[in-house]
N, C-alpha and C positions, 0 to 999 in steps of 0.2 A: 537483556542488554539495552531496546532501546528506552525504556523506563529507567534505568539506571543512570541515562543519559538526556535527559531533556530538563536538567537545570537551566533555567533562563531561556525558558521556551516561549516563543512571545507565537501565533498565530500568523500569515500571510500568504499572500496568494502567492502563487505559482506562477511564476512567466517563463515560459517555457526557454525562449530564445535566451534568458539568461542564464540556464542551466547547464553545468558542466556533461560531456557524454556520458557521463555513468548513470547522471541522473534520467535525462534523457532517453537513455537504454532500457531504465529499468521502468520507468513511466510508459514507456511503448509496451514492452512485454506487458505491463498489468491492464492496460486497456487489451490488448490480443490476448489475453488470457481471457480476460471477465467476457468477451465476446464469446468465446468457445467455452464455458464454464457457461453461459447465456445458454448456449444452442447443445449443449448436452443435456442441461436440467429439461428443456425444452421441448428434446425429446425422448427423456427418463432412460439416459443412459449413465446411470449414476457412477459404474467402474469408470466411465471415462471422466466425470466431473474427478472424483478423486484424485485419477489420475493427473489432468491438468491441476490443479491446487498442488497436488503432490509435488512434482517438479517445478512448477513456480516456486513454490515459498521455500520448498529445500534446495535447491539446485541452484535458482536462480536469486534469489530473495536472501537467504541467508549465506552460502558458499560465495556468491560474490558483490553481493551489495553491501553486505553488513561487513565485510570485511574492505571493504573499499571506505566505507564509511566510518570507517574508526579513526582515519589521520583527522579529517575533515571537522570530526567531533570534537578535534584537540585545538583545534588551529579557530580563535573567536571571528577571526574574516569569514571563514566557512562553515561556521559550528548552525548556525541559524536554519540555512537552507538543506544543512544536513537532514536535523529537525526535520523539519517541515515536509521534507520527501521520504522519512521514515514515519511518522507517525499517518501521515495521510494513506499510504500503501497499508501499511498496518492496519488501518483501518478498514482500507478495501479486501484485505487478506481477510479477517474478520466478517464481514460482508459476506463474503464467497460461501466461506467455510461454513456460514451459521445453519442449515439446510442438514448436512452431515454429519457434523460435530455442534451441536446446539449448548450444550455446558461446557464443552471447551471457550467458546464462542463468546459465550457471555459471561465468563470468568472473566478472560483476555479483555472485552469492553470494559467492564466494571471496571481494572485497573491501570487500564487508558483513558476511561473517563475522569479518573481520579490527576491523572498526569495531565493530561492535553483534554480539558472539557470541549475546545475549540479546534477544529479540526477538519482536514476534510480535502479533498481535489477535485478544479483546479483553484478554489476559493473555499477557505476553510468556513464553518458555520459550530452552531453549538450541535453537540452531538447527542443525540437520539438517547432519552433515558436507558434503552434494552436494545440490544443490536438486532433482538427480534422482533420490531416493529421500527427498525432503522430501511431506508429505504436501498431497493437493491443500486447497487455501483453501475454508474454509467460513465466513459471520459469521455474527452472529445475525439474526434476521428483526426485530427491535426498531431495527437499524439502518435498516432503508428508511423513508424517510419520503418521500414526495412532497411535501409541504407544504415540506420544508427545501430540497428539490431545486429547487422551483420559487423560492423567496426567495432 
């Protein structure tokens, strides 16, 4: 889906303050993900890394972002920033998962790197030949918000 949709994909940063709640929401949860996805690898508790990826990208990441994301896609006032907070997540989803799922992983790069060479949160950059010497996901701590999380 978001490959099918990133015609006229130009790169830019992120400002947060100017992002709609959904974005917002969903940027929070990937930085509180990547931190607990952090401290499970951490301490090799690999059922629970699965576990948190699992429920981010299916539960959270696709049942409600990516279908949030689809008006936003149609609409060119909004189609940019859509972009830009899918491909970047994507990319930290890819990130996460490279550890567990290593040929999934670097499939899924390979044909983002083909769509979106440039990429990246909260400043996108050119992206790592192989997502297994891509550097692991860090956000800012400005992202978490509980308040957006819970709205």
């Amino acid at each position: 889906f978001i490959l099918m949709n990133l015609d006229g994909y130009k790169p830019g940063t992120i400002k947060l303050e100017e992002l709609p709640t959904e974005d917002r929401w969903l940027l929070s949860r990937l930085a509180t993900t990547t931190t607990a996805v952090t401290a499970a690898l951490e301490g090799y508790h690999f059922s629970e890394v699965l576990r948190l990826i699992y429920d981010f990208v299916w539960s959270e990441f696709c049942d409600w972002y990516i279908e949030m994301s689809k008006g936003r896609l149609k609409d060119p006032a909004t189609r940019a920033p859509a972009q830009r907070v899918l491909t970047g997540v994507l990319d930290g989803i890819l990130r996460l998962v490279q550890p567990v799922m290593p040929f999934v992983a670097e499939s899924l790069w390979q044909a983002l790197n083909e769509a979106a060479p440039e990429r990246g949160l909260p400043t996108p950059a050119k992206a790592e030949e192989s997502v297994c010497v891509a550097k692991w996901p860090t956000y800012p701590e400005a992202w978490v918000s509980a308040e957006v999380e819970a709205r």
